[in-house]
N, C-alpha and C positions, 0 to 999 in steps of 0.2 A: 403513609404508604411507603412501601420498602423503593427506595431507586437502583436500579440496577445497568450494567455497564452494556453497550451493542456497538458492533462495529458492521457499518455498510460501505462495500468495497468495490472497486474498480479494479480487476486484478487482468492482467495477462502472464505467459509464460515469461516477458520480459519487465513488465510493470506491474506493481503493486499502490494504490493509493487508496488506503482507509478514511473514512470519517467515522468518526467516534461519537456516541450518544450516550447521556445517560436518562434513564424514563423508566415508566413505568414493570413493574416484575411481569415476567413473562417467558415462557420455553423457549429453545430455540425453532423450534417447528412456529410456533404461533409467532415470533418476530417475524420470519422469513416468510411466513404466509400473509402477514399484511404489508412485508416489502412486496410480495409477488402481486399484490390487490393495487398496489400503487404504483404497477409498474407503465399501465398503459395511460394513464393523467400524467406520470412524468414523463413518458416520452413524447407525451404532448406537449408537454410545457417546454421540454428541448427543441422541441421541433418549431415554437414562437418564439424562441428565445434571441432577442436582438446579441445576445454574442455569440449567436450560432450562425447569423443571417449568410453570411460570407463560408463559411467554415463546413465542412464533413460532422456528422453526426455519429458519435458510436456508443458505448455502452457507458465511456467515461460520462459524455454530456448527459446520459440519463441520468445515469447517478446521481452528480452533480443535481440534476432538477428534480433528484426525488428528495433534497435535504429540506424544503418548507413545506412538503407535504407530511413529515415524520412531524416535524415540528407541529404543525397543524394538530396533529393526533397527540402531543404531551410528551415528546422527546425534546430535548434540547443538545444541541448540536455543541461540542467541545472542541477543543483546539490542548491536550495534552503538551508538557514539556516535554519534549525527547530528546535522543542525541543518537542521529547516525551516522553510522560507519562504514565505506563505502570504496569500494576500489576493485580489482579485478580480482577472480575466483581464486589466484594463485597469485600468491608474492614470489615473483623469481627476481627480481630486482628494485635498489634503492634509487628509486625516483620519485618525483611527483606525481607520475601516473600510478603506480602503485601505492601513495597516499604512504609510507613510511617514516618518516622527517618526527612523527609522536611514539613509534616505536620503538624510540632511544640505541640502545646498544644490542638490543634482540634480533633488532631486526633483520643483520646482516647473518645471525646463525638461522634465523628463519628461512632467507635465502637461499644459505646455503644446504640446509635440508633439504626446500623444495627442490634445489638443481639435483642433490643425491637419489631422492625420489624420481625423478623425471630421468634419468639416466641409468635406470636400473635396468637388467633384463626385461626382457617380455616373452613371462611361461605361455606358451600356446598349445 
């Protein structure tokens, strides 16, 4: 049987956090309709969840407690290598906050672009 790759996510406007599967072949409508089928046992199972006991419940802890019920069904739950990259939406400066320091010698003409841009007229 063919394995194919899914990813079940926990997203807001400011957070992103995937879990990655790979399992059995299937559309995206039919994954996302048996996440939608598993959605109210997992939020049950969040809702017993001893690391929940203390804590606010939202959409991450569903999530979260919908990963042994995929598994249950012939998904298996992965953990990919990756490498992020991560700092503020604009580099205007070589600091630590702006994560720079692996940037080498670029970085400071990157810089200085963004302040050129940032400094420019504004057509109204």
């Amino acid at each position: 049987m063919k394995q194919q790759f899914y990813v079940l996510a926990y997203a807001t406007w400011e957070d992103y956090v995937p879990h990655f599967f790979s399992g059995p072949e299937m559309t995206q409508d039919g994954f996302q309709s048996m996440c939608d089928s598993l959605l109210e046992v997992a939020a049950m199972g969040a809702l017993l969840s001893e690391n929940n006991r203390n804590d606010y419940i939202g959409w991450n802890e569903i999530v979260e407690a919908m990963i042994p019920f995929l598994e249950a069904n012939g998904f298996t739950h992965i953990n990919p290598t990756k490498v992020d990259y991560s700092g503020p939406g604009i580099i205007d400066a070589i600091d630590d906050w702006h994560k720079t320091d692996k940037l080498g010698d670029v970085a400071q003409q990157i810089v200085n672009h963004n302040l050129y841009i940032q400094n420019l007229p504004i057509d109204i």
